[in-house]
N, C-alpha and C positions, 0 to 999 in steps of 0.2 A: 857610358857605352854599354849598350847590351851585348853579353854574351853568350850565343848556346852552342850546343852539341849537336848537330845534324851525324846519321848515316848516308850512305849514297841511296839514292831514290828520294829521298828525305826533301823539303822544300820549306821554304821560310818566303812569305808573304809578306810586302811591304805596301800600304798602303790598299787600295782598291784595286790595281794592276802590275802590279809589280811581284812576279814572281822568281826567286833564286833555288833550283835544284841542286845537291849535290850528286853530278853527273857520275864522279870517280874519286878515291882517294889511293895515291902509291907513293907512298914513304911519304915526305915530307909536302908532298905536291896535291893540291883539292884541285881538280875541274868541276865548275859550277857553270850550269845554264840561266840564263836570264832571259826572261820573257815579260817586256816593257813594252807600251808603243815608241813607234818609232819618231815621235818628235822628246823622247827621253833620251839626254846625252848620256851615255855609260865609259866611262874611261879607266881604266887600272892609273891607278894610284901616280907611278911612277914618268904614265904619259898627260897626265894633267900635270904636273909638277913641273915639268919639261915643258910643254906648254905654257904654261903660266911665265915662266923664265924667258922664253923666246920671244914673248907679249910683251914684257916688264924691257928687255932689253930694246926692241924696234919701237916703243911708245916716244912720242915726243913733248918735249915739254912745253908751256906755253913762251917760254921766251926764245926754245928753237922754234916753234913757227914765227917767230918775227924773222927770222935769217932765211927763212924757207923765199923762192921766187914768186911772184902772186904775177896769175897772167890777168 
């Protein structure tokens, strides 16, 4: 894992488009901007996690599609 020190105004570059600003910092809290295109998914941590969970739990298996109705 890399990791650095930004100040606010500060930005860290990922790739050929992907750029992260530190917008703000107040006490323990960073606001950072992101400037991606828009067919790049960006999710905080905690809503892909949840996500992932939500997927894992509705997925079916292949022996419940045998019980499933076929028209």
């Amino acid at each position: 894992m890399l990791v650095l020190a930004r100040k606010v105004d500060q930005k860290i570059r990922i790739g050929n488009n992907i750029v992260i600003t530190v917008l703000k910092v107040s006490g323990d809290n960073v606001s950072l901007g992101i400037d991606a295109p828009g067919d790049q998914l960006i999710l905080r941590e905690e809503l892909a996690k949840k996500t992932a969970e939500i997927n894992r739990k509705s997925a079916v298996t292949p022996e419940e599609t045998k019980e499933l109705p076929h028209s």
